[in-house]
C-alpha positions in Angstrom: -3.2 10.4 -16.7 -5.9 8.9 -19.2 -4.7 5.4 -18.6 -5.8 2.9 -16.2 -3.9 2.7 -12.6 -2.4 -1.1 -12.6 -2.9 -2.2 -8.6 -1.4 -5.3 -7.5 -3.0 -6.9 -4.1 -1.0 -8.5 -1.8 -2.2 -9.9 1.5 -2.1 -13.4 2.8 -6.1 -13.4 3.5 -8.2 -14.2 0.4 -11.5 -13.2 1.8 -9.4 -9.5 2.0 -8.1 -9.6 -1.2 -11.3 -9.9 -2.9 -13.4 -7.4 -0.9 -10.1 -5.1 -2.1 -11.0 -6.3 -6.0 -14.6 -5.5 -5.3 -14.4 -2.3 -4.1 -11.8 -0.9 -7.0 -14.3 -2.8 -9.5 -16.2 0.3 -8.8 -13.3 2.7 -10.2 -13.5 2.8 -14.2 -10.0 4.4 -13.8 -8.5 1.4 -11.6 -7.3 -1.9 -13.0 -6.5 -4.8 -10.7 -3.9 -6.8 -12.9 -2.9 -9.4 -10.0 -2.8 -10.6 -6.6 -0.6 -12.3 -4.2 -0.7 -14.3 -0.9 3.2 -13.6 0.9 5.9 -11.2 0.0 8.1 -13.2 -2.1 5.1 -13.7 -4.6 4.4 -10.2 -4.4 8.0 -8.9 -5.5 8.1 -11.4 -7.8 4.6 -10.2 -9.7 5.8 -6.7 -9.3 8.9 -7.0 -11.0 6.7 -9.2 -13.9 3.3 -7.1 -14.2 5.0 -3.6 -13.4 2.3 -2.3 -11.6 1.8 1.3 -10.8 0.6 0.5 -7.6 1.0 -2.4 -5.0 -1.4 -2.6 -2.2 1.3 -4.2 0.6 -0.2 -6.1 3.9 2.3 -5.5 6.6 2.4 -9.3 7.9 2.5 -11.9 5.4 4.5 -15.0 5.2 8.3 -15.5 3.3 9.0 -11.7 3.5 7.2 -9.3 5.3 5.3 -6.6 4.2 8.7 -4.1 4.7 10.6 -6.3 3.4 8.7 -6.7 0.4 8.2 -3.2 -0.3 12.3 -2.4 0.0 12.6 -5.1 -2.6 10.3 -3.6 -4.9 11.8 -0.2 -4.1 15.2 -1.0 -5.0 14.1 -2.4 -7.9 11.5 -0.1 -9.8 11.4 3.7 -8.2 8.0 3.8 -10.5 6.5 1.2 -8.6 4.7 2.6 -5.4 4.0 1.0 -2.5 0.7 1.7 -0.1 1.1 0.0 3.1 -2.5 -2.0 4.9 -2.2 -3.1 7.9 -4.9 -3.7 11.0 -2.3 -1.6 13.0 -2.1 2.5 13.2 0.6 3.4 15.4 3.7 5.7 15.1 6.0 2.6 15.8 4.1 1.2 12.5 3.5 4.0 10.4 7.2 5.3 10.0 9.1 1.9 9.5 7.1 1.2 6.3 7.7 4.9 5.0 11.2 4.2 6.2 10.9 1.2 3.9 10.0 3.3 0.9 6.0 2.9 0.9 4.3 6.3 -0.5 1.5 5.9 2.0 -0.5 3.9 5.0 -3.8 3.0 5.2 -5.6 1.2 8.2 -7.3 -2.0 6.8 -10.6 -1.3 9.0 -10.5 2.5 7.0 -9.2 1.4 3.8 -12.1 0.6 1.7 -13.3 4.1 1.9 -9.9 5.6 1.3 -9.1 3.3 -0.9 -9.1 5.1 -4.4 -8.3 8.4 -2.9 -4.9 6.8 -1.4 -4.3 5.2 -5.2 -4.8 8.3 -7.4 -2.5 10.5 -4.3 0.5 7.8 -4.4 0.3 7.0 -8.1 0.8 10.8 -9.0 4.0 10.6 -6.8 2.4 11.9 -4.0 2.3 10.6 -0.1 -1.3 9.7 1.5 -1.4 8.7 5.6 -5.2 8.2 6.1 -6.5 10.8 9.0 -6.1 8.5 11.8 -2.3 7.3 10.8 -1.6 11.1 10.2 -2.8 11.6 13.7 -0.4 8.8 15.6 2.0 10.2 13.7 1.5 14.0 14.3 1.0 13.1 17.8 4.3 11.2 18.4 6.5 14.1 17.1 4.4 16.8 18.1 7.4 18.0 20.0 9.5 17.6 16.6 6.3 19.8 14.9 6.0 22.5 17.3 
């Protein structure tokens, strides 16, 4: 993949959104192309810009973060979805792969995962960052044993 990796931000806090554009400024390969504050603006851009990757919040205003990322879903399988949210749980974690996000990151880990979690979900992969993988693992460890 020579091109550039299209990210769309959505979250509801500014100040977040911009440390997000910061950050990927640093990635030559990694090219912001918009930004939104709730998830009806976010589908909305998605389905305009055709992003390769949205980076979702989990609570916004209109439509949630979920919500948001079935609607995309449903409308463009190319488009994926990587979920950010202050929370880690089990109880969080699967409802947004449920939803038809290609991976989780914990906003407080994010930054440093960022571009790693891009490049995995853009090639059609999954990423969980170590911590969600481990709520996860550890909530169906009877299921994995």
């Amino acid at each position: 993949m020579n091109k550039k990796c299209r990210v769309l931000i959505c979250d509801d806090h500014a100040d977040f959104r911009d440390l997000v554009k910061y950050t990927l400024k640093r990635a030559p390969h990694i090219e912001v192309v918009g930004e939104a504050g709730d998830g009806k603006e976010v589908v909305d851009k998605a389905l305009k810009l055709r992003p390769d990757v949205v980076l979702m919040d989990m609570n916004m205003p209109v439509f949630t973060g979920l919500e948001a990322t079935r609607r995309i879903r449903q409308a463009s399988k190319r488009i994926k979805v990587l979920m950010l949210s202050a929370l880690g749980g089990e109880e969080v974690v699967s409802p947004c792969l449920n939803a038809g996000a290609s991976g989780y990151l914990q906003k407080y880990h994010a930054l440093s995962e960022l571009t790693q979690a891009i490049d995995a979900v853009r090639k059609g992969g999954r990423y969980l960052s170590p911590h969600a993988f481990e709520k996860v693992s550890r909530a169906n460890s009877s299921v994995l044993l």
